[in-house]
C-alpha positions as CSV (number, residue, x, y, z in Angstrom):
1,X,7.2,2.0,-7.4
2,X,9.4,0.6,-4.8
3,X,8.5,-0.3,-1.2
4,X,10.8,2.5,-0.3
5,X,9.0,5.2,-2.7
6,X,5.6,4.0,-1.7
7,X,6.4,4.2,2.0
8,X,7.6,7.8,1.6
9,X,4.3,9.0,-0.3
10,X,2.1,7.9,2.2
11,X,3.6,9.6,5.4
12,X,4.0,12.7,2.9
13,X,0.1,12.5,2.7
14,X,0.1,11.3,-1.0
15,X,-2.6,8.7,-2.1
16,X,-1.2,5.5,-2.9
17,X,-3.0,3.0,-5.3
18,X,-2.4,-1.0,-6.5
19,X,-3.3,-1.4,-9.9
20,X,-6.7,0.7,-9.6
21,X,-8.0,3.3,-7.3
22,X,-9.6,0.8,-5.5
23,X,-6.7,-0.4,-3.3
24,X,-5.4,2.1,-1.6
25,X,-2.3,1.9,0.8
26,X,-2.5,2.8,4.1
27,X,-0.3,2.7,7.3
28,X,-1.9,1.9,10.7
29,X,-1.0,4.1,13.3
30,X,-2.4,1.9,15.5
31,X,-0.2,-1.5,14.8
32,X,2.7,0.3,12.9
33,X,2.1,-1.8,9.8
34,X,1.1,-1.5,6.2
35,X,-1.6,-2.4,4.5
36,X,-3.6,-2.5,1.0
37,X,-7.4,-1.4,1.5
38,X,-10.0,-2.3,-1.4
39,X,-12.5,0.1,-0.8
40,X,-15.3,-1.6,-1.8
41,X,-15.3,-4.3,0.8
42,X,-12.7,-3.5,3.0
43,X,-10.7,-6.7,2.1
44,X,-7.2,-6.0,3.9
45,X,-3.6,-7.7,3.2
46,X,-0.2,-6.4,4.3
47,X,1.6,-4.0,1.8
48,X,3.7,-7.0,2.0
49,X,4.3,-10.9,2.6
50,X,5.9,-11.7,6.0
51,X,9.6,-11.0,4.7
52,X,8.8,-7.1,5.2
53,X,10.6,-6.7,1.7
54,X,8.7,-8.3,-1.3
55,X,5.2,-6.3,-2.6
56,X,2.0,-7.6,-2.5
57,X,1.2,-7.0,-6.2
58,X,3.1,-5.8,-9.4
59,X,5.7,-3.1,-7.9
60,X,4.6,-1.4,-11.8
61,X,1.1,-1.4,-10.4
62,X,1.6,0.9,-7.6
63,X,0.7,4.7,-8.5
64,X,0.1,8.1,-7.0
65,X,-3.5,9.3,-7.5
């Protein structure tokens, strides 16, 4: 998936993965940014790196669960 596909199933309520159901994305209301959540410890990093463009992971690793 692309940033632009990812963005768009998350604000259309759609579960977002990276790589395994354990990292979900999620957008912050609250700061207006993005974010990948693991869910076991909460470890957080931006959907992105500081460009805004290029993924945080394998854009083939992103899925809809």
């Amino acid at each position: 998936m692309n940033i632009q596909e990812i963005k768009a199933a998350v604000i259309s309520g759609k579960k977002v993965f990276s790589d395994s159901e354990m990292y979900s994305v999620i957008y912050s209301e609250k700061t207006q940014k993005w974010f990948i959540v693991c869910a076991v410890n909460g470890y957080t990093i931006g959907l992105t790196h500081r460009d805004g463009v290029t993924l945080n992971g394998d854009p083939e690793g992103f899925f809809i669960g």
